[in-house]
VEXDREN-2710 file (C-alpha; in Angstrom, 1 decimal):
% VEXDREN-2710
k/r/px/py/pz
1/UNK/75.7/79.0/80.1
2/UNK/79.0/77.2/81.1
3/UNK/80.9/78.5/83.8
4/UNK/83.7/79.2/80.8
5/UNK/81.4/81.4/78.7
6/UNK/80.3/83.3/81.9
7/UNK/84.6/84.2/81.7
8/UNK/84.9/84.6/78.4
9/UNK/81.8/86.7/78.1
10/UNK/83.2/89.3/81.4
11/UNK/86.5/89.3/79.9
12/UNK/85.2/90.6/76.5
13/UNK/83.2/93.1/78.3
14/UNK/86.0/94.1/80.6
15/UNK/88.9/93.9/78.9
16/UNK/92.1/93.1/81.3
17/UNK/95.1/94.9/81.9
18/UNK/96.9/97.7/81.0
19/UNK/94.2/99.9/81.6
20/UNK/91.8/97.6/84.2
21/UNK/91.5/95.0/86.2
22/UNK/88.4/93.3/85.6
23/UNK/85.7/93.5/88.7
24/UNK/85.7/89.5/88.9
25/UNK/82.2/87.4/89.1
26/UNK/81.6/85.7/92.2
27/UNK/81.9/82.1/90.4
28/UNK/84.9/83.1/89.3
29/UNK/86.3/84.5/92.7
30/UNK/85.1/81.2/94.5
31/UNK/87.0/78.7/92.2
32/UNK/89.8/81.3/92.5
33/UNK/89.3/81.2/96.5
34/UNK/88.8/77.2/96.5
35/UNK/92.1/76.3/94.4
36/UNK/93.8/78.8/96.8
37/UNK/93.0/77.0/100.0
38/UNK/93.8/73.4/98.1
39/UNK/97.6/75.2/97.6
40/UNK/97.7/76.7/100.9
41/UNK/97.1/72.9/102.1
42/UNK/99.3/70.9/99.8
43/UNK/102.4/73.9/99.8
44/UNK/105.1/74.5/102.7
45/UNK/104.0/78.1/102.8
46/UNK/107.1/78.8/104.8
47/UNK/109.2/77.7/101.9
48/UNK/108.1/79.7/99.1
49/UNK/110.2/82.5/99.5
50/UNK/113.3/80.0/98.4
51/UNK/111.5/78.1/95.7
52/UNK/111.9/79.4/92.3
53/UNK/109.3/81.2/90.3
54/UNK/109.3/79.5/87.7
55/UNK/109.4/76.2/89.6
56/UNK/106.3/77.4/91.4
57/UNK/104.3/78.3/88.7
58/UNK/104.8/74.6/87.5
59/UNK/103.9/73.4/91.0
60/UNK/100.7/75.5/91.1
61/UNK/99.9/74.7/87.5
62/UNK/99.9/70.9/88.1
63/UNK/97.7/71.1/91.1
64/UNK/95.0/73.6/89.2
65/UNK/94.9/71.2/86.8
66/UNK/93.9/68.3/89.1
67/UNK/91.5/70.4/91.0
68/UNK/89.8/71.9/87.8
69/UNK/89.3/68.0/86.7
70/UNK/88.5/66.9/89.7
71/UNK/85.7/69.8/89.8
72/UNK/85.0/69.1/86.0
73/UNK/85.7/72.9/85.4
74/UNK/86.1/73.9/81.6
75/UNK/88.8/76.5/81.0
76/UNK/90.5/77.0/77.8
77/UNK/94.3/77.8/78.2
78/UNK/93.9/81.3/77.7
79/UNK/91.4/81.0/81.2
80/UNK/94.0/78.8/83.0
81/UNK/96.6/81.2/82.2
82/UNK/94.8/84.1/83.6
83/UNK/93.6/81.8/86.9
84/UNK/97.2/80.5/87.8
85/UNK/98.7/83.9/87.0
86/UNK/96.6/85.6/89.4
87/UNK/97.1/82.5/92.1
88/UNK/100.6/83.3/91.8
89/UNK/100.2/87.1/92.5
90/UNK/97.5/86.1/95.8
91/UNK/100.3/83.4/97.4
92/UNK/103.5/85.6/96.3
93/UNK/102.7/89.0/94.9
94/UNK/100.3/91.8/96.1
95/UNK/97.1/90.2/95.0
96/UNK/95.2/92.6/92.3
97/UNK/97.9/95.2/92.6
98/UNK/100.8/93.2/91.0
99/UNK/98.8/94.3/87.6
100/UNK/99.1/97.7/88.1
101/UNK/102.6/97.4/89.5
102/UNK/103.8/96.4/86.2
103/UNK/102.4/98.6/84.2
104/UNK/105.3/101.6/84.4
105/UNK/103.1/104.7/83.7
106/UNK/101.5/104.2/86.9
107/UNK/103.2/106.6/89.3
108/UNK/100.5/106.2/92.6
109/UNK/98.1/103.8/93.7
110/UNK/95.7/104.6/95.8
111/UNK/93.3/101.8/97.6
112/UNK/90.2/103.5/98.9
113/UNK/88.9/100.6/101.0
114/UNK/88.7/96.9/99.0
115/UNK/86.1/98.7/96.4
116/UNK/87.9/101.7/95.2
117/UNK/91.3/102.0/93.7
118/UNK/93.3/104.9/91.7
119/UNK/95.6/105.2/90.4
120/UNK/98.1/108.4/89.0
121/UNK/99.3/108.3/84.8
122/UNK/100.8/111.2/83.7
123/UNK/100.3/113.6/86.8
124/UNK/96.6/113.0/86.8
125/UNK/94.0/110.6/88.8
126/UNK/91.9/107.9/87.4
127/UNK/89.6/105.4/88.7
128/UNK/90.5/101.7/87.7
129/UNK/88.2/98.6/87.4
130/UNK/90.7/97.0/90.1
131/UNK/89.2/95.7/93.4
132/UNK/89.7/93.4/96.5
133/UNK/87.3/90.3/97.5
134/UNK/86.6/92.8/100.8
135/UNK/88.4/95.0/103.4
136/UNK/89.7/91.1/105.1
137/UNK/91.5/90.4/101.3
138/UNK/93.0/93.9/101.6
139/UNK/94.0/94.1/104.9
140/UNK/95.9/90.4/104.4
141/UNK/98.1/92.4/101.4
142/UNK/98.5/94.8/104.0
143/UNK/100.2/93.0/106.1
144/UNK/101.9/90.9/103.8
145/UNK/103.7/94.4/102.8
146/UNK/104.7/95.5/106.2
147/UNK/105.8/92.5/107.2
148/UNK/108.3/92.1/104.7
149/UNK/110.3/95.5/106.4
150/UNK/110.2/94.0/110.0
151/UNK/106.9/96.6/110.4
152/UNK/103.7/95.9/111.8
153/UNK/99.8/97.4/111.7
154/UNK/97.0/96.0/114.1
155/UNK/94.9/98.0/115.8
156/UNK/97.4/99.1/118.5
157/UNK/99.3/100.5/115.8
158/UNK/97.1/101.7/113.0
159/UNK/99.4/103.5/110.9
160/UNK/102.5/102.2/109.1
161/UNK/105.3/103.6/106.6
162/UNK/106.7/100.7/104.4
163/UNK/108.4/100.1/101.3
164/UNK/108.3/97.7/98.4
165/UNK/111.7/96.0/97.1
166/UNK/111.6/98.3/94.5
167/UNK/112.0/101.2/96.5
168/UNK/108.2/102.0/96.5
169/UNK/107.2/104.0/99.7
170/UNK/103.8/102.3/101.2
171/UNK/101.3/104.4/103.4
172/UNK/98.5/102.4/105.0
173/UNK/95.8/103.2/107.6
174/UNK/93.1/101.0/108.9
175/UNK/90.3/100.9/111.7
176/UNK/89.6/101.8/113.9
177/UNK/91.3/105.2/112.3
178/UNK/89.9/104.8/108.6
179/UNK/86.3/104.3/109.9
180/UNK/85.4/102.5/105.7
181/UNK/88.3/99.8/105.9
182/UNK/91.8/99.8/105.5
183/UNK/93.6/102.6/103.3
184/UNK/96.4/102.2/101.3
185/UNK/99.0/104.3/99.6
186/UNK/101.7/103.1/97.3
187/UNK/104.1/106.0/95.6
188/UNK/106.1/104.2/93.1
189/UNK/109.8/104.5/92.1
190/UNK/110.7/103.0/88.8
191/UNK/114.0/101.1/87.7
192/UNK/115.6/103.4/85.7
193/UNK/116.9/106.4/87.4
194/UNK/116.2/110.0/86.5
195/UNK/119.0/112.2/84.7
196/UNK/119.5/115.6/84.8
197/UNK/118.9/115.6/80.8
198/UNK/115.4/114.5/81.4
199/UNK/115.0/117.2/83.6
200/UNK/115.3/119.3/80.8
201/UNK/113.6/116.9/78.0
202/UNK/110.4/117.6/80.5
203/UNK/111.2/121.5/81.1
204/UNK/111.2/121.0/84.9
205/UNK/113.9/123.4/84.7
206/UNK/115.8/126.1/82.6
207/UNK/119.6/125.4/81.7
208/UNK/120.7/127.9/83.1
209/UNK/118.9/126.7/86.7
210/UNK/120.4/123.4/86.1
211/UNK/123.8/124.6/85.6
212/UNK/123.6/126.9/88.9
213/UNK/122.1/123.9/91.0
214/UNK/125.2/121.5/89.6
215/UNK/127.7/124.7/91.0
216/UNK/126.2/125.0/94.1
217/UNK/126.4/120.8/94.7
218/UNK/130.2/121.2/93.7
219/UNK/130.6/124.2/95.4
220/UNK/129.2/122.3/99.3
221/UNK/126.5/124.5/99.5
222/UNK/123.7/123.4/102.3
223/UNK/120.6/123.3/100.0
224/UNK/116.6/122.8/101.2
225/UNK/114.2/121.3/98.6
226/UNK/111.1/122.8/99.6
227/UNK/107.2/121.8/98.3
228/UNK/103.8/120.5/98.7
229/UNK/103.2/116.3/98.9
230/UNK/104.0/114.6/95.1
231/UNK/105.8/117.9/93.8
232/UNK/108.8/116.1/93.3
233/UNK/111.1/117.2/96.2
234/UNK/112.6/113.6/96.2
235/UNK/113.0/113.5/93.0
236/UNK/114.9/116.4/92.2
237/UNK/117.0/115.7/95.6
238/UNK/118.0/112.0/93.2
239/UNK/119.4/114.1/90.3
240/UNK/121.0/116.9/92.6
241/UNK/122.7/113.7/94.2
242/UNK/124.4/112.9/90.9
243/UNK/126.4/115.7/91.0
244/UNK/128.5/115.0/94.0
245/UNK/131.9/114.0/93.5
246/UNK/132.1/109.8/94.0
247/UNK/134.9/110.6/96.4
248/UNK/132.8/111.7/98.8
249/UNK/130.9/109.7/102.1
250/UNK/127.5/110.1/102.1
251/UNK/125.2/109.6/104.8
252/UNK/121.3/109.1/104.0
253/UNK/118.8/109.0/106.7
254/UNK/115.3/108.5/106.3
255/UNK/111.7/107.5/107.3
256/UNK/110.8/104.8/104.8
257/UNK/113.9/104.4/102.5
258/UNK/113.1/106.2/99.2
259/UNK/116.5/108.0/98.0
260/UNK/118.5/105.9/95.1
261/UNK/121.8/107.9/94.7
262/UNK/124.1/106.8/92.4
263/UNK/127.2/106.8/94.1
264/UNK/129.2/104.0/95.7
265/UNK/130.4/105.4/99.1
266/UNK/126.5/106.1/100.3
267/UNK/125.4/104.4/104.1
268/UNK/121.7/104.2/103.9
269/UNK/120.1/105.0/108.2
270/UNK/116.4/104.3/108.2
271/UNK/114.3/104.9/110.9
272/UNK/112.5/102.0/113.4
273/UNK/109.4/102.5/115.1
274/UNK/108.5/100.9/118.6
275/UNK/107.6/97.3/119.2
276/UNK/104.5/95.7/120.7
277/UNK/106.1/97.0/124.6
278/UNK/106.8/100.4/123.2
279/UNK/110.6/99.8/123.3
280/UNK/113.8/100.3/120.6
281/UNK/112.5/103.1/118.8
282/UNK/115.0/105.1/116.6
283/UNK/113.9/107.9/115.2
284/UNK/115.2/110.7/112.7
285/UNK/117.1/112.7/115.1
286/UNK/118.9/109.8/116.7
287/UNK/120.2/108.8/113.2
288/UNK/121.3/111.9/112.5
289/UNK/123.5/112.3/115.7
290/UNK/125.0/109.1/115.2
291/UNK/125.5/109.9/111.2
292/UNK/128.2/112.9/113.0
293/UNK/130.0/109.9/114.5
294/UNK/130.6/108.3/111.3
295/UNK/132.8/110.6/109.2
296/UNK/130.3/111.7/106.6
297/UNK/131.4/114.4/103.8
298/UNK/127.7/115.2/103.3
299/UNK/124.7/113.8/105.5
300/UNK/121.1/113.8/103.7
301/UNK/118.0/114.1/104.9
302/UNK/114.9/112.7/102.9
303/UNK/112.8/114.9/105.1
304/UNK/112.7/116.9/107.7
305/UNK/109.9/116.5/109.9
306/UNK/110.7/117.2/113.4
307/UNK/113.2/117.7/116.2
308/UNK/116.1/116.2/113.9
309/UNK/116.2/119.9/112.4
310/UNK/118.3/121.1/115.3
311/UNK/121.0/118.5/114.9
312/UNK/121.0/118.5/111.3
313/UNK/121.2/122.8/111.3
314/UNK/124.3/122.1/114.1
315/UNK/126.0/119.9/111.9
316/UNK/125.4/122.7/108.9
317/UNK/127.3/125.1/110.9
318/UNK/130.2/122.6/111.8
319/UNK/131.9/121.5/108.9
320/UNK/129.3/118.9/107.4
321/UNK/128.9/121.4/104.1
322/UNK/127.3/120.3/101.2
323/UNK/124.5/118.4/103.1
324/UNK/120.5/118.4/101.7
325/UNK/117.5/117.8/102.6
326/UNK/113.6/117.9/101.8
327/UNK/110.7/119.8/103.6
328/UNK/107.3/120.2/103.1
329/UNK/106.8/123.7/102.4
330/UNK/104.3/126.6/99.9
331/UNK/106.9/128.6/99.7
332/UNK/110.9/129.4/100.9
333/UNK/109.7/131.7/103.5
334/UNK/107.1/128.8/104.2
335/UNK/109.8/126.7/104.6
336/UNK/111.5/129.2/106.9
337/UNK/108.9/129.4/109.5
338/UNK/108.3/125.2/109.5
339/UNK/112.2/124.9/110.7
340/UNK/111.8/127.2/113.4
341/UNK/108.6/125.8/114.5
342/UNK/110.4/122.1/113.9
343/UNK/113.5/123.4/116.5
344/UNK/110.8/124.1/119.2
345/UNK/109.5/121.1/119.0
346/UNK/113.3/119.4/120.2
347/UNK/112.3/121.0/123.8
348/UNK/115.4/123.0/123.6
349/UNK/114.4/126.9/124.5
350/UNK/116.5/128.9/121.8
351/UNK/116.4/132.0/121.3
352/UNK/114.3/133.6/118.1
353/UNK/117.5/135.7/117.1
354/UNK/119.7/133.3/117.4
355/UNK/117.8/130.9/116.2
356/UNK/117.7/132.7/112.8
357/UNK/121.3/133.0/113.2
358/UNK/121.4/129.8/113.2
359/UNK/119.5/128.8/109.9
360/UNK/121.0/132.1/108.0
361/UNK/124.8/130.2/108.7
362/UNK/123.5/126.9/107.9
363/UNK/121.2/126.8/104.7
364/UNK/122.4/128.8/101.6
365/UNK/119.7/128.0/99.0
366/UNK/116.1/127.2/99.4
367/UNK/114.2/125.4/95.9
368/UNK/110.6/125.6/95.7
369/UNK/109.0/123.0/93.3
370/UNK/105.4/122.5/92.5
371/UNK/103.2/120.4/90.9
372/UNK/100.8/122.4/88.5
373/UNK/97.3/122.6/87.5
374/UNK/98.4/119.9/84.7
375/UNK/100.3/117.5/86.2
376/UNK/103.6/119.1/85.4
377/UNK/106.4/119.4/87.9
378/UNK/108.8/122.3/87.9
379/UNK/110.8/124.7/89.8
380/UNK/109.1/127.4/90.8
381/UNK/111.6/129.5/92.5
382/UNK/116.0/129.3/93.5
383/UNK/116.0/131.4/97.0
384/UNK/118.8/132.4/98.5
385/UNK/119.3/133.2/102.2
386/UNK/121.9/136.1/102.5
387/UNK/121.5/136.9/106.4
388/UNK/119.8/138.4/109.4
389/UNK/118.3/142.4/109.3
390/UNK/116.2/143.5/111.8
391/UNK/115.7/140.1/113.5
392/UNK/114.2/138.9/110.3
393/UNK/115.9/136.1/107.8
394/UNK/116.5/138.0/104.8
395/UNK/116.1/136.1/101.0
396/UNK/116.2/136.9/97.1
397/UNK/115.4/134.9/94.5
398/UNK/117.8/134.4/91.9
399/UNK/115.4/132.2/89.7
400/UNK/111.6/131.8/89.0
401/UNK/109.4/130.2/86.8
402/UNK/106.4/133.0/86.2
403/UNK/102.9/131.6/85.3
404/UNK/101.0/133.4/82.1
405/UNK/97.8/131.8/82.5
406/UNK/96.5/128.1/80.6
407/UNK/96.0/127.3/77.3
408/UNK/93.1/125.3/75.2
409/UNK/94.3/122.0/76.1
410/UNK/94.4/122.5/79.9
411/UNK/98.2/123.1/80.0
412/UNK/99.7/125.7/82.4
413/UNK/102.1/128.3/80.0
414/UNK/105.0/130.2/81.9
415/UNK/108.6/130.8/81.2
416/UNK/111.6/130.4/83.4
417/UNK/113.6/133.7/84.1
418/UNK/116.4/135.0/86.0
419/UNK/115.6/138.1/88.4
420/UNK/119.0/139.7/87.4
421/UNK/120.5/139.1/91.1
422/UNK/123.7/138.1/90.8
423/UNK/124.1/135.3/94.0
424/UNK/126.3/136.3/97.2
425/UNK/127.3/132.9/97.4
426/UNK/128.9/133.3/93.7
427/UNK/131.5/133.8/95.8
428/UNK/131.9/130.2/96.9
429/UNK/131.3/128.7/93.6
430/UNK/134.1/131.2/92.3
431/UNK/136.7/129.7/95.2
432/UNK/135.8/126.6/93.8
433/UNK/137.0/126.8/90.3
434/UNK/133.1/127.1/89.0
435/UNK/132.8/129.8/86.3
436/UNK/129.3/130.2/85.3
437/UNK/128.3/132.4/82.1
438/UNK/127.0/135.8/82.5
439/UNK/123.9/134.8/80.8
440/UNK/123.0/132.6/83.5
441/UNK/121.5/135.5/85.4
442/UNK/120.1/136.7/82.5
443/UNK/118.2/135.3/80.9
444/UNK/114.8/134.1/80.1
445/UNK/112.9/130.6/78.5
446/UNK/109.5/130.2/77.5
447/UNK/108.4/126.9/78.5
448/UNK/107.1/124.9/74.8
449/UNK/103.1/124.6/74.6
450/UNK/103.0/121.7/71.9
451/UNK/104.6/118.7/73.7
452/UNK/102.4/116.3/74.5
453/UNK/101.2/116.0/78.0
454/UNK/102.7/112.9/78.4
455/UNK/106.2/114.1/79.0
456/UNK/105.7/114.3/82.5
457/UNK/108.6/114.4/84.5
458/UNK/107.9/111.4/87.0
459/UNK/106.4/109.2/83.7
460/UNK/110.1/108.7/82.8
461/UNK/111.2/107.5/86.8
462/UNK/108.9/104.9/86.2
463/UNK/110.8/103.4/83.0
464/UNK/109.5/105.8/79.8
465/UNK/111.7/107.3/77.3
466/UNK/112.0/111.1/77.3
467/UNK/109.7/112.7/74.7
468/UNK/111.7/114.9/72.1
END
């Protein structure tokens, strides 16, 4: 059988993207691997990044051509296509990830050495057909990755936190800490930016909620998102964003720069880890002391993970109102306990008391979200902190979401409710010309059984119309 059936016939059997990769015979991977090293020869490699796409798929093209009659290869055009498309993603793109990258229901990828890859659709896991030539073809995209950001990974520094140029945040491990082969983690960030109305179109959140939030952002209220890893903290920290006023500087300060507010006055700080000696490390806290130096209205946090809490609970109690941040966190009073444990680590010895003086004065509302059983993403409780009795922070939630059990198809059933507190800091909102209807802390919405699962809330970051 020709070398062309051998294609044909695996392509037929494994049909190619959206849903797979195909697993790629080892024919096919050597031509692939032998017309890459005649490119790698004949090409400036350190020019590529200035030549034009378009003007390097030609280049490519003409030099498969030659090689494929020079080998007396048969492809048909379809074949050619599919061999100089995935040429282009090895010298250029990420290799048999740029696939997956395009297809915008994909919210996570997850490389499990060079054999295994998932990937996230619609809150859930899946196993793809997708793989790597071996750990030495992963670990190059690896680097490639990092590299890009001014980051590095060997094995003096195993570990890295990147990001694509979409926004993209990129985990990767690899040996002698993953003991299988290299690791990596790609959470995707799509190119159309999440509205508050899609909020709502996924029932994330009540109205009413939604309404409160948007007072509380006008109002300068110091807010904590508070949940577990892929609930869609910085999510919901995006479409809080939206609601401050455009007149206002913004600071943002992160690890691996994720946030995409919509404003136009926003300085983006990202953190730098050591070099090769050790030396010119800047981490979260330092950005946040020098963010007080540069006349912010509101400073935000993408997470708070360490002794930065200190500065950024200082700053809360002098002036810089309005300022937010994420935390990872089962619960507000979860989140409670991680600050104060966060503020010991800083070295400084504060007192317990005043410590929770400290956080009562400086964060006013606390927002637990979730992800559920089904994939869904929602608010799961409003906390707010009204003070200090007895040496203890005292809370009360204003809204909850309150599970009822699951139905036939899997898909958790609840309603979102008020608890009939009326908020102490109604007070603010009030000084600030924010009149919210009575109903809002009254009220109660069951959350609709019959939508399709597919109107999950992070489905539309990634580019997909909000389901009606």
């Amino acid at each position: 059988m020709k070398l062309s059936d051998r294609l044909k016939k695996i392509g037929e059997e494994h049909p190619l993207y959206p849903q797979e990769t195909v697993t790629l015979s080892s024919a096919y991977q050597e031509i692939k691997s032998r017309v890459h090293a005649k490119l790698v020869e004949q090409l400036d490699l350190e020019k590529l990044a200035t030549i034009e796409k378009d003007r390097l798929a030609r280049e490519i093209r003409g030099i498969l051509g030659d090689f494929l009659q020079t080998e007396k290869i048969l492809l048909n055009q379809k074949e050619r296509e599919r061999l100089l498309d995935e040429i282009l993603h090895e010298i250029v793109g990420l290799g048999p990830l740029e696939p997956l990258l395009q297809d915008e229901n994909i919210s996570d990828i997850l490389v499990n050495t060079y054999e295994h890859v998932y990937v996230e659709r619609k809150g859930l896991l899946e196993v793809t057909g997708v793989k790597f030539k071996d750990n030495d073809h992963l670990r190059q995209i690896i680097e490639r990755i990092v590299s890009r950001v001014g980051r590095r990974i060997d094995e003096s520094s195993p570990m890295v936190d990147a990001r694509l140029p979409d926004g993209s945040r990129v985990n990767a491990i690899i040996p002698p800490l993953a003991l299988d082969g290299p690791i990596l983690s790609i959470r995707r960030f799509g190119t159309h930016p999440l509205r508050a109305n899609d909020l709502l179109a996924y029932d994330s959140i009540a109205p009413e909620i939604l309404e409160f939030l948007k007072g509380a952002i006008k109002a300068r209220l110091n807010i904590l998102i508070a949940g577990g890893a892929g609930s869609g903290k910085t999510t919901l920290l995006n479409v809080l964003s939206t609601f401050i006023p455009e007149r206002e500087r913004v600071v943002t300060i992160e690890d691996s720069a994720e946030l995409r507010l919509q404003q136009m006055h926003v300085v983006r700080l990202e953190t730098r880890p050591p070099n090769l000696e050790g030396k010119g490390e800047v981490t979260q806290r330092d950005l946040v002391r020098n963010a007080l130096r540069m006349r912010p209205d509101r400073i935000i946090v993408g997470e708070v993970r360490g002794a930065e809490v200190l500065d950024m609970l200082q700053a809360m109690n002098t002036g810089h109102d309005g300022s937010l941040a994420t935390i990872h966190a089962n619960s507000p009073r979860d989140a409670l306990s991680r600050l104060e444990m966060m503020v010991n680590l800083s070295g400084i010895a504060i007192p317990e008391r005043s410590l929770r003086q400290q956080i009562a004065g400086a964060i006013t509302l606390i927002i637990h979200q979730s992800r559920l059983s089904d994939g869904k993403r929602r608010i799961m409780k409003v906390t707010e902190i009204v003070g200090m009795e007895q040496g203890t922070l005292e809370m009360q939630e204003i809204f909850i979401f309150q599970r009822q059990g699951i139905d036939a198809r899997g898909m958790v059933t609840g309603e979102f409710r008020s608890t009939g507190i009326r908020p102490k800091c109604m007070e603010r909102l009030e000084q600030f010309g924010i009149a919210l209807s009575s109903e809002t802390f009254n009220f109660t919405q069951k959350v609709p059984t019959q939508k399709d699962e597919t109107g999950d809330l992070r489905s539309h970051i990634l580019g997909r119309p909000p389901l009606r």
